[in-house]
N, CA, C and O atoms as a CHARMM CRD file, in Angstrom:
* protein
*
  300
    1    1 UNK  N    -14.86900 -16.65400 -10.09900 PROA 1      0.00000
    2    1 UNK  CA   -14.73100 -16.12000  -8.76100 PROA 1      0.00000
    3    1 UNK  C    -13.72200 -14.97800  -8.79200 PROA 1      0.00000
    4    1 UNK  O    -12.58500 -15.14600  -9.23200 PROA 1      0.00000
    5    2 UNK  N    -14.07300 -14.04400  -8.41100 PROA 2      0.00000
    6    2 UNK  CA   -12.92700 -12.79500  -8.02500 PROA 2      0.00000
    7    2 UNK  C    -11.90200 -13.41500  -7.42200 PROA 2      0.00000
    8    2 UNK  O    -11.81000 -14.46900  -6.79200 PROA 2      0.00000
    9    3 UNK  N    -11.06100 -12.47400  -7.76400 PROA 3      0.00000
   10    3 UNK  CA    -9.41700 -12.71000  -7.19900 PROA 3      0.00000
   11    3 UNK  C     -8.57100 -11.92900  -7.72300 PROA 3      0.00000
   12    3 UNK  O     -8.65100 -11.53100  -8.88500 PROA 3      0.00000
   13    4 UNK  N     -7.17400 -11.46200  -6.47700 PROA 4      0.00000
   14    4 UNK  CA    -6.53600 -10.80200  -7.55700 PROA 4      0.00000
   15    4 UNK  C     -5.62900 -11.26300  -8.28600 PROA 4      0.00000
   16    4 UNK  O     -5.48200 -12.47900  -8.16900 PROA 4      0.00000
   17    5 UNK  N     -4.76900 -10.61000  -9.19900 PROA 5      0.00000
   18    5 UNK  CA    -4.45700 -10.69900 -10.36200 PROA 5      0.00000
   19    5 UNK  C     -2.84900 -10.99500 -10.28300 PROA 5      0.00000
   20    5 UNK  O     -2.26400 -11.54900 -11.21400 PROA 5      0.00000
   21    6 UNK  N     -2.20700 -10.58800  -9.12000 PROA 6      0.00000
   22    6 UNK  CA    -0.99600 -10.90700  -8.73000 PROA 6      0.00000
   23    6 UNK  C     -0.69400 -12.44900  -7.71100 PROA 6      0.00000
   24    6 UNK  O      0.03700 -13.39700  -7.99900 PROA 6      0.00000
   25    7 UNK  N     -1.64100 -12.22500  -6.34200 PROA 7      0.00000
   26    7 UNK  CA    -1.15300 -13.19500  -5.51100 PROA 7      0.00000
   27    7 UNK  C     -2.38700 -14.23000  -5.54400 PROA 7      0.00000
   28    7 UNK  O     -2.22600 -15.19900  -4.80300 PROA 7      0.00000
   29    8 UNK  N     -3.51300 -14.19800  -6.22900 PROA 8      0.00000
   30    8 UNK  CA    -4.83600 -15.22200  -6.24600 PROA 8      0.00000
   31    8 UNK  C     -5.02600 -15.32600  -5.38800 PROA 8      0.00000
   32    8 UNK  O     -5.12900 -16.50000  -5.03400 PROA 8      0.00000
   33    9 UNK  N     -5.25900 -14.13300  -4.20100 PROA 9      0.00000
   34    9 UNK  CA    -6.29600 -13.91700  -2.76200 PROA 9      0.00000
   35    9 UNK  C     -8.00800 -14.32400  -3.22300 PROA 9      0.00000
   36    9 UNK  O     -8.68200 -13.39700  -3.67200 PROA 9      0.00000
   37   10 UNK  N     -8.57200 -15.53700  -3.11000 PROA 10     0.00000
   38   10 UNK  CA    -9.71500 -15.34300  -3.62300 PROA 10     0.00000
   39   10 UNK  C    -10.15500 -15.46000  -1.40500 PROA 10     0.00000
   40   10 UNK  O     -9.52400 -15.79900  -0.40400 PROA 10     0.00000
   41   11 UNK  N    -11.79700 -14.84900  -1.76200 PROA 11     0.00000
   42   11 UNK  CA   -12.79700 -15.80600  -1.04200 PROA 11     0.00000
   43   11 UNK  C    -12.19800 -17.15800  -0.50700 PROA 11     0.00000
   44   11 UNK  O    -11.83100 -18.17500  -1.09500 PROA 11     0.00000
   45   12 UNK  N    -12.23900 -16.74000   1.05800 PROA 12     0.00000
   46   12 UNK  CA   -12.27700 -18.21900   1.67400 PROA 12     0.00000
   47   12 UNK  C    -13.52100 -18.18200   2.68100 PROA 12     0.00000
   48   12 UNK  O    -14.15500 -17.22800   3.13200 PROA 12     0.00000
   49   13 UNK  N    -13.61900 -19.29300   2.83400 PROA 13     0.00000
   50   13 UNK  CA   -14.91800 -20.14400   3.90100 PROA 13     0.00000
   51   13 UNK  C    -14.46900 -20.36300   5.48700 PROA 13     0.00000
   52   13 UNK  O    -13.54900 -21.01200   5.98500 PROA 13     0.00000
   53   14 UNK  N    -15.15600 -19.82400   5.86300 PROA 14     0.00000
   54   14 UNK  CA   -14.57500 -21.05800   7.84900 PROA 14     0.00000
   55   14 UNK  C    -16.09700 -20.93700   8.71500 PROA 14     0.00000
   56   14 UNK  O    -17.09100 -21.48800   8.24200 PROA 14     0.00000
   57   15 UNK  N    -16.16000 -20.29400   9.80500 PROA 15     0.00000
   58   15 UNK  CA   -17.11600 -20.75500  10.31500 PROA 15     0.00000
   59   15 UNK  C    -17.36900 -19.71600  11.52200 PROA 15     0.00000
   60   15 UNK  O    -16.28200 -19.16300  11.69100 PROA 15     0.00000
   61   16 UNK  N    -18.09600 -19.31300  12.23300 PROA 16     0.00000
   62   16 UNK  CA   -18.34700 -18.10100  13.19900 PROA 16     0.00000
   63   16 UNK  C    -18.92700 -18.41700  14.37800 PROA 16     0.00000
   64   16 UNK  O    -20.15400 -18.32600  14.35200 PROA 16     0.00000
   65   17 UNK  N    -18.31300 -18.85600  15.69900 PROA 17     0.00000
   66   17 UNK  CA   -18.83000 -19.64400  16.30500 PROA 17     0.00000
   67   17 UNK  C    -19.35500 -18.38100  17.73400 PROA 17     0.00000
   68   17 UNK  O    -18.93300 -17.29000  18.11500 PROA 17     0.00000
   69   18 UNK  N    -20.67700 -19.49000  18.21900 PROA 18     0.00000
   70   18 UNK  CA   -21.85400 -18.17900  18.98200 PROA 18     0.00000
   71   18 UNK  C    -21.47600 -19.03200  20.59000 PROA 18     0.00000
   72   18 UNK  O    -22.24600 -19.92300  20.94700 PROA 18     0.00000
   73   19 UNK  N    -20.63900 -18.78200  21.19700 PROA 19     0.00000
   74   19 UNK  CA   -20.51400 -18.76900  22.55800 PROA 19     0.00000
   75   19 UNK  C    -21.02500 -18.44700  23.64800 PROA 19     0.00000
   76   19 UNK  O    -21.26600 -17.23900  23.66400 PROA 19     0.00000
   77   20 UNK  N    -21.41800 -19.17500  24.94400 PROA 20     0.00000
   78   20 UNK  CA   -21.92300 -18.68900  26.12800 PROA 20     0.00000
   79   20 UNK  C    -21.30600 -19.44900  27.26000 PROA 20     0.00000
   80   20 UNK  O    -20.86200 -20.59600  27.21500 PROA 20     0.00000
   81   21 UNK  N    -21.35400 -18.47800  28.47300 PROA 21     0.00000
   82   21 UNK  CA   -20.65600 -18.85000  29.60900 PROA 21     0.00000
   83   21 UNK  C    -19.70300 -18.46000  29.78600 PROA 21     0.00000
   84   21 UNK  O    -19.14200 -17.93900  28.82200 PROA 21     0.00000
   85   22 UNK  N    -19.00900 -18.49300  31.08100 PROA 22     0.00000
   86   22 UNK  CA   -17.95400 -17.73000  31.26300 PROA 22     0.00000
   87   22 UNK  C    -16.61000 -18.55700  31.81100 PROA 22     0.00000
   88   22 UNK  O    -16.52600 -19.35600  32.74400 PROA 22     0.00000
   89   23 UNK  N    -15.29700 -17.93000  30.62600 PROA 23     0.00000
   90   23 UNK  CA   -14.45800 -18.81500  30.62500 PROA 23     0.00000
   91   23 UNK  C    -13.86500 -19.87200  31.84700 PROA 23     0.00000
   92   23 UNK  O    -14.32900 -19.55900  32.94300 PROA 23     0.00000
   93   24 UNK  N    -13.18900 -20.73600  31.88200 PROA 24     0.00000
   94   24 UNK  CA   -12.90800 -20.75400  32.92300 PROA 24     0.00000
   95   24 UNK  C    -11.60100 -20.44700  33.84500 PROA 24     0.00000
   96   24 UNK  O    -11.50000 -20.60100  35.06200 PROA 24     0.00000
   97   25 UNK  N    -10.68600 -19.99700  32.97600 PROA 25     0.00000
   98   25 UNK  CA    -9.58500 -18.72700  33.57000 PROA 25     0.00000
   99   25 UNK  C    -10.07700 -17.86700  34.11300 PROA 25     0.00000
  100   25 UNK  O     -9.50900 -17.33000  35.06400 PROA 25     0.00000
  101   26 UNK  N    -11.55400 -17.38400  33.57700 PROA 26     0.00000
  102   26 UNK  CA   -11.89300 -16.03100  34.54800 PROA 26     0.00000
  103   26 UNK  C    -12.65800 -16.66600  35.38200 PROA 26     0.00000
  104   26 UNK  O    -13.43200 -15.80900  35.81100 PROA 26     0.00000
  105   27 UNK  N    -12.93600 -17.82700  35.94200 PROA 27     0.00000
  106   27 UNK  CA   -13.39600 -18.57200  37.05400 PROA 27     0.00000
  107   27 UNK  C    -14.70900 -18.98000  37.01400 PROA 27     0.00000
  108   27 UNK  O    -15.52900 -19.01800  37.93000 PROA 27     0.00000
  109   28 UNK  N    -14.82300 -19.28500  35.83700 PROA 28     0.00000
  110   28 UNK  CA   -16.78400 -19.76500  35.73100 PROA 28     0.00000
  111   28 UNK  C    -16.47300 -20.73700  35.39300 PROA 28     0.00000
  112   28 UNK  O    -15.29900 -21.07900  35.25400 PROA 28     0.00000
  113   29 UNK  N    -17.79800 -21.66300  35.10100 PROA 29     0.00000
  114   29 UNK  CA   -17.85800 -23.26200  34.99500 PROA 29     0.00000
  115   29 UNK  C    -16.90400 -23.80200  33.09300 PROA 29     0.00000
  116   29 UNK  O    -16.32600 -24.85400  32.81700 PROA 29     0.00000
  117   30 UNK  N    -17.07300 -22.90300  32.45800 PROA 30     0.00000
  118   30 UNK  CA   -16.12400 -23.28900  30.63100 PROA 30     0.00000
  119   30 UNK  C    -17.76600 -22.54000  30.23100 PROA 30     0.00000
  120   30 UNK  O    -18.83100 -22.40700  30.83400 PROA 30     0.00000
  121   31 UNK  N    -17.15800 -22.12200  28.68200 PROA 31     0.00000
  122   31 UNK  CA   -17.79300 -21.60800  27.61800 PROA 31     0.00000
  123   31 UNK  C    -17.73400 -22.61400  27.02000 PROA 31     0.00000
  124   31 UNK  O    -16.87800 -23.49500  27.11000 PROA 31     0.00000
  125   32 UNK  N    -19.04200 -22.54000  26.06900 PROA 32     0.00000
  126   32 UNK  CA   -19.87600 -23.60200  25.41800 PROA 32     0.00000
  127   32 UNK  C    -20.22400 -23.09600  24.17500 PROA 32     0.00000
  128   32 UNK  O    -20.62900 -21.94200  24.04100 PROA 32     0.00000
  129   33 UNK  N    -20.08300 -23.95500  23.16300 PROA 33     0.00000
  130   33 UNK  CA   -20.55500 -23.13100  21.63000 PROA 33     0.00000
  131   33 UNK  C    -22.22800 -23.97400  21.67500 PROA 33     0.00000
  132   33 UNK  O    -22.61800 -25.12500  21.86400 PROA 33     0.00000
  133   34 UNK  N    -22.88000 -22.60200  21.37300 PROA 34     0.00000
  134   34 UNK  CA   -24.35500 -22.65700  21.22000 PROA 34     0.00000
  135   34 UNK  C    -25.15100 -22.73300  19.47700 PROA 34     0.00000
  136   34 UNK  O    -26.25500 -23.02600  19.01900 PROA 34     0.00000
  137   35 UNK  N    -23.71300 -22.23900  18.90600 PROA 35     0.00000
  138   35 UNK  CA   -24.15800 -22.03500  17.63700 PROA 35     0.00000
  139   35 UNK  C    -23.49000 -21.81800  16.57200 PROA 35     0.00000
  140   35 UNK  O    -23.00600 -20.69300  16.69100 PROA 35     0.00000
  141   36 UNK  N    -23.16600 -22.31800  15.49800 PROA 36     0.00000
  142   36 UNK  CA   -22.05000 -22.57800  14.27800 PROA 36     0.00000
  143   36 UNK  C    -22.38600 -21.53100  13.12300 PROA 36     0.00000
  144   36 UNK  O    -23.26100 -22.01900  12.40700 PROA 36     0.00000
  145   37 UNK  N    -22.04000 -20.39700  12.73500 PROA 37     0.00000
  146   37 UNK  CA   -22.93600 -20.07300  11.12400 PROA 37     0.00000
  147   37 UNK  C    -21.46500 -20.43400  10.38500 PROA 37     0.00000
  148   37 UNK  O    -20.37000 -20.89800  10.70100 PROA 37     0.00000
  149   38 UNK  N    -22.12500 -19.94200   9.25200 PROA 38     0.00000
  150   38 UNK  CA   -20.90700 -20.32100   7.98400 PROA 38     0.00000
  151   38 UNK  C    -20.80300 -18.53700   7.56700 PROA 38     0.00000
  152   38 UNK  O    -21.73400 -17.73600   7.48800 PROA 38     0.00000
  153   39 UNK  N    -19.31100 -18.30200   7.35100 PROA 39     0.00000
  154   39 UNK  CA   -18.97300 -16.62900   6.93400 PROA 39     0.00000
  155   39 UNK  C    -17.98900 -17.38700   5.80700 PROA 39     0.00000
  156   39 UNK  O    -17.60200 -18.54700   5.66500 PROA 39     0.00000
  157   40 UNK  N    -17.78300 -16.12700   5.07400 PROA 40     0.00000
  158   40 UNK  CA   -16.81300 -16.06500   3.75000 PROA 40     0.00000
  159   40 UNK  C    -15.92500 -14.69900   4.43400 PROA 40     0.00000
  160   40 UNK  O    -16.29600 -13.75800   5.13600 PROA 40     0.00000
  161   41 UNK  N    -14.69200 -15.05700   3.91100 PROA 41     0.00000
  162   41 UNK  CA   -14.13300 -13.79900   4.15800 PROA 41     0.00000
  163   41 UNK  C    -13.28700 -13.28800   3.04600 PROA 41     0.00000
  164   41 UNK  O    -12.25800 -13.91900   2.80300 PROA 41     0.00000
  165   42 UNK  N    -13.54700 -12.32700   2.39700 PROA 42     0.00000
  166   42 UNK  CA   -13.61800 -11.20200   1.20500 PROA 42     0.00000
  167   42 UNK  C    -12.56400 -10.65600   1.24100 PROA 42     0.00000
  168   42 UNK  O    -12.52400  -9.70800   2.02600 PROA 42     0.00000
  169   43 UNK  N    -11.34200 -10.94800   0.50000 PROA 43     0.00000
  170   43 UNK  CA   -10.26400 -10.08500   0.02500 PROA 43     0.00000
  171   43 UNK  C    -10.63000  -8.70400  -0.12000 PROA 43     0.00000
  172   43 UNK  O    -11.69400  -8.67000  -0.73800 PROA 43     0.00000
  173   44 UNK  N    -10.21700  -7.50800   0.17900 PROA 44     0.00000
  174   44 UNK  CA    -9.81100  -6.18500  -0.33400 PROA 44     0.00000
  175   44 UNK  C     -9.55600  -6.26800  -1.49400 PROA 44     0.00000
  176   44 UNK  O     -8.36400  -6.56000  -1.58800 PROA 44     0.00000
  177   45 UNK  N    -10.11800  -6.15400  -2.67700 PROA 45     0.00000
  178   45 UNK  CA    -9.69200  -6.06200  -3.96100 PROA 45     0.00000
  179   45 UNK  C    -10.24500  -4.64000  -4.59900 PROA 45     0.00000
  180   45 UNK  O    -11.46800  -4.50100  -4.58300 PROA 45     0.00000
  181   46 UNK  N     -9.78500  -4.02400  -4.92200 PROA 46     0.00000
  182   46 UNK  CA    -9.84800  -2.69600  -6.29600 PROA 46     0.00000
  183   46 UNK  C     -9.87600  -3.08400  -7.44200 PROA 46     0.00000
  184   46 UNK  O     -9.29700  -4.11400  -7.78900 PROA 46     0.00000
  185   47 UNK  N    -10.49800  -2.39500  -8.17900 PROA 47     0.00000
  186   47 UNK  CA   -10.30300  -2.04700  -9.42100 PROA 47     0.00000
  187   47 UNK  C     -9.30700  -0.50800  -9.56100 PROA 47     0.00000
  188   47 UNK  O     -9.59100   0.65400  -9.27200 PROA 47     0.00000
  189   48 UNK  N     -8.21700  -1.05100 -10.05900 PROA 48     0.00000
  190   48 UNK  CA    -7.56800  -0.07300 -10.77700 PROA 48     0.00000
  191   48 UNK  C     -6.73000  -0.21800 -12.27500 PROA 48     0.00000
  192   48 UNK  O     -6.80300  -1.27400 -12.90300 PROA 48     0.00000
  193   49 UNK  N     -6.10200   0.69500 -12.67200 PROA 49     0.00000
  194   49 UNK  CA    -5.35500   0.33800 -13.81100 PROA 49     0.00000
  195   49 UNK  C     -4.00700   0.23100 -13.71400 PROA 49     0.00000
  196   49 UNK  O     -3.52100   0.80100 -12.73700 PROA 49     0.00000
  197   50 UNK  N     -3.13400  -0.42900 -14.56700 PROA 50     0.00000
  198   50 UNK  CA    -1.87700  -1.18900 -14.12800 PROA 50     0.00000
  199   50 UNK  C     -1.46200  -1.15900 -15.49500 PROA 50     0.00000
  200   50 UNK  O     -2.31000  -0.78200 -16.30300 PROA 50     0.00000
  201   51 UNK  N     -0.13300  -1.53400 -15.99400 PROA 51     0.00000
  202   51 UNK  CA     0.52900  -1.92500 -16.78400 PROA 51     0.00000
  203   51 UNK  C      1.22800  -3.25300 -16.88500 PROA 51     0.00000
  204   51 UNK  O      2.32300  -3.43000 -16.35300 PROA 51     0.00000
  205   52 UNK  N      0.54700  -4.27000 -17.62500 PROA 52     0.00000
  206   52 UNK  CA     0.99500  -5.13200 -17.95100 PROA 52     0.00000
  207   52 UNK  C      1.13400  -5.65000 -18.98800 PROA 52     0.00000
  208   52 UNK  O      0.37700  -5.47100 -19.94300 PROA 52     0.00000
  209   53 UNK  N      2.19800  -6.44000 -18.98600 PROA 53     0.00000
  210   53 UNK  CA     3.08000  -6.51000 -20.41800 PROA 53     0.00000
  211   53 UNK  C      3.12500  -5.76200 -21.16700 PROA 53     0.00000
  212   53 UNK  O      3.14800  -6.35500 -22.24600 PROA 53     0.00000
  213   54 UNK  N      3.16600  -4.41200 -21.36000 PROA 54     0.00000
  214   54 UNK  CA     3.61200  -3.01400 -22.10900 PROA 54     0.00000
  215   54 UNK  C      1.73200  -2.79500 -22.11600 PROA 54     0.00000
  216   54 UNK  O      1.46600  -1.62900 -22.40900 PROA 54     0.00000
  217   55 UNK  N      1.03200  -3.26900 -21.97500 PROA 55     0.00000
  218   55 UNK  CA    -0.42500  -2.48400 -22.07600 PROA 55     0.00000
  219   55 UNK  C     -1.41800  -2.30000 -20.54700 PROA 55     0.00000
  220   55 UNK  O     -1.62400  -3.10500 -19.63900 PROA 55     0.00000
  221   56 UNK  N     -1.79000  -1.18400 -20.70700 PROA 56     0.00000
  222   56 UNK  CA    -2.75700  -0.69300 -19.80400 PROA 56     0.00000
  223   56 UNK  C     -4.23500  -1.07900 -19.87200 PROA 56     0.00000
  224   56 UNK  O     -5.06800  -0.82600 -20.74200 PROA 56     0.00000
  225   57 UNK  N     -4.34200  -1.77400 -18.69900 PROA 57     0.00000
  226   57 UNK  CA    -6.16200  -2.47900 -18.46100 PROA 57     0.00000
  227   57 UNK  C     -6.31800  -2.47800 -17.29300 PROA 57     0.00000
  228   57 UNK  O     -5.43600  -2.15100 -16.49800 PROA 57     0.00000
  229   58 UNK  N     -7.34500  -2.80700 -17.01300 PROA 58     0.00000
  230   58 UNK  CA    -7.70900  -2.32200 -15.40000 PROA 58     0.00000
  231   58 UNK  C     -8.04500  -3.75500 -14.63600 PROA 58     0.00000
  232   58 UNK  O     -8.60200  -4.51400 -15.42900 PROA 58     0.00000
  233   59 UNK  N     -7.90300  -4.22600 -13.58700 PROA 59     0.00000
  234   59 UNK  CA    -7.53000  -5.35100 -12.98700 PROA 59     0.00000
  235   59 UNK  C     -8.29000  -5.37700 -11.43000 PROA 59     0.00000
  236   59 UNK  O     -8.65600  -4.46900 -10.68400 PROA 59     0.00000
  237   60 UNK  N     -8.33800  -6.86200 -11.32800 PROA 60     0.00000
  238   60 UNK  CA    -8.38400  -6.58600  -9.50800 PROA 60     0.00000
  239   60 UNK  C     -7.44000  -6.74500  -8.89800 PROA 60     0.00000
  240   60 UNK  O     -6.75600  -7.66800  -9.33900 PROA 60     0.00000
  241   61 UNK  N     -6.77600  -5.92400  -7.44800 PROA 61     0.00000
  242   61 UNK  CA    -5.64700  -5.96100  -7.34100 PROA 61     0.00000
  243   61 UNK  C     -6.30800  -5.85600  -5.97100 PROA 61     0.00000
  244   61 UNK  O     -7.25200  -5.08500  -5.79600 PROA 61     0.00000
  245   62 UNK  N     -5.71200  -6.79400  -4.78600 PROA 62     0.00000
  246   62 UNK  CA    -5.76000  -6.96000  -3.53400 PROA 62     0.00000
  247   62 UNK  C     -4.52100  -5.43000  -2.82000 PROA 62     0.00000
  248   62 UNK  O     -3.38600  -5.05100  -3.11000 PROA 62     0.00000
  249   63 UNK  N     -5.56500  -4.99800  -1.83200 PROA 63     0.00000
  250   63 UNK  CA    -4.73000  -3.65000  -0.98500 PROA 63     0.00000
  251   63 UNK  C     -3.73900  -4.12500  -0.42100 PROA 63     0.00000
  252   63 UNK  O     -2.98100  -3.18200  -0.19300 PROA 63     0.00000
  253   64 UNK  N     -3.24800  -5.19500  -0.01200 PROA 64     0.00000
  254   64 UNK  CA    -1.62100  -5.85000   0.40700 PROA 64     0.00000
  255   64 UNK  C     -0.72200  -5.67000  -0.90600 PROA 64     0.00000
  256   64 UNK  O      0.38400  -5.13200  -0.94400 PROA 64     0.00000
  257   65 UNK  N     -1.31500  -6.14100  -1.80200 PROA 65     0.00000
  258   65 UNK  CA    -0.10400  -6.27800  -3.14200 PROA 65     0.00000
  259   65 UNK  C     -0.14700  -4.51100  -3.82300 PROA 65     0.00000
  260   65 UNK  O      0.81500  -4.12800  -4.48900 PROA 65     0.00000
  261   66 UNK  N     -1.07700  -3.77800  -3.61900 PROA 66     0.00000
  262   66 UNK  CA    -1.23500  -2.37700  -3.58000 PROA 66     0.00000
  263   66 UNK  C      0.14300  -1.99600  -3.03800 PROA 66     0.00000
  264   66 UNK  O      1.14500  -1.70700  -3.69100 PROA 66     0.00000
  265   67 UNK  N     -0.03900  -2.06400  -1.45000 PROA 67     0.00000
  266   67 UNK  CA     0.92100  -1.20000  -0.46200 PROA 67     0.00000
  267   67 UNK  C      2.23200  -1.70300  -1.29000 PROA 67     0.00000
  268   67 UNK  O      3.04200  -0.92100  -1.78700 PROA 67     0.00000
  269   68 UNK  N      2.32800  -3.16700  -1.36800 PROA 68     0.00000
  270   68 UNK  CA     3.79200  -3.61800  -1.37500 PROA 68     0.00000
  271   68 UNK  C      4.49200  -3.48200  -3.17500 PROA 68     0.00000
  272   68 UNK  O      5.21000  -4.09300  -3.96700 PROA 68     0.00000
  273   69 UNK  N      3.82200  -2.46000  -3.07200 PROA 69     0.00000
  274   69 UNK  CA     4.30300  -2.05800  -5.06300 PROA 69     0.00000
  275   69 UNK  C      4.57100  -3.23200  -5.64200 PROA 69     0.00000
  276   69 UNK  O      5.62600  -3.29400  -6.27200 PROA 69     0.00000
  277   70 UNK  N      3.89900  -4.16600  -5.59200 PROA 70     0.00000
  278   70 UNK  CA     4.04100  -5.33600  -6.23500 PROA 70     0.00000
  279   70 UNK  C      3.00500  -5.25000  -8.06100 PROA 70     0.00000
  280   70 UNK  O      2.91600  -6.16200  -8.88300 PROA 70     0.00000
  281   71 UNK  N      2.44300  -3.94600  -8.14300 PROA 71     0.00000
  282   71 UNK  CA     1.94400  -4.05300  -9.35300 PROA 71     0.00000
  283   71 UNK  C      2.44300  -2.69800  -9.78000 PROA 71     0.00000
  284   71 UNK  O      2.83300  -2.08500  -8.78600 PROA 71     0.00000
  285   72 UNK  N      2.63000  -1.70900 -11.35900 PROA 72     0.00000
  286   72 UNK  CA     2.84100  -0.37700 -11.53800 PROA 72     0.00000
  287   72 UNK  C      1.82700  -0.08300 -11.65000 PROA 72     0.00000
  288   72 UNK  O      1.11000  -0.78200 -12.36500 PROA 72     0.00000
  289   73 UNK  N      1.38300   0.86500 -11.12300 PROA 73     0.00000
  290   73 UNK  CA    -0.02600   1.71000 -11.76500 PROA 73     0.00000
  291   73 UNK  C     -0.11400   2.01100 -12.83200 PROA 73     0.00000
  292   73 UNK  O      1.00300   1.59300 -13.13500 PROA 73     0.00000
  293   74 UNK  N     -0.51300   2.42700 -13.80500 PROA 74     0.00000
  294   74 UNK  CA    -0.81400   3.47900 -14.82200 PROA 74     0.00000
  295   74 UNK  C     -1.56900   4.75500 -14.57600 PROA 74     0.00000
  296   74 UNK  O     -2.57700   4.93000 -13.89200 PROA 74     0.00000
  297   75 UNK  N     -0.58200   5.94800 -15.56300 PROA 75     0.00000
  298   75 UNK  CA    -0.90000   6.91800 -15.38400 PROA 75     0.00000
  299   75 UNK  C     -1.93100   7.63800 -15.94600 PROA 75     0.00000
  300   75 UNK  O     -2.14400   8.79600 -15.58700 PROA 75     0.00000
């Protein structure tokens, strides 16, 4: 399974739920789930190249651990 290489962001699972009716704060009778699917939700991962342990290879690296210079690039 993909993941990255610093914090092991893999693929997670939950669920996407299909609603009708109108809430009842906004003054209708309550919303009702009509329908359940199943979603995955997909880390941001790159391929780039990095330096690790004195050698350069190319990795998957999640765009959070990107921003937070948590890996060196290679030049």
């Amino acid at each position: 399974m993909r993941s990255c290489i610093v914090c092991e962001k893999s693929p997670t699972s939950g669920r996407k739920y299909r609603r009708r009716g109108m809430e009842k704060k906004k003054g209708g009778a309550g919303s009702k789930v009509v329908g359940k699917c199943f979603r995955m939700v997909l880390p941001n991962l790159q391929r780039i190249k990095i330096t690790l342990n004195g050698t350069v290879q190319r990795a998957l690296v999640c765009t959070s651990c990107i921003q937070a210079n948590k890996v060196t690039r290679a030049a």
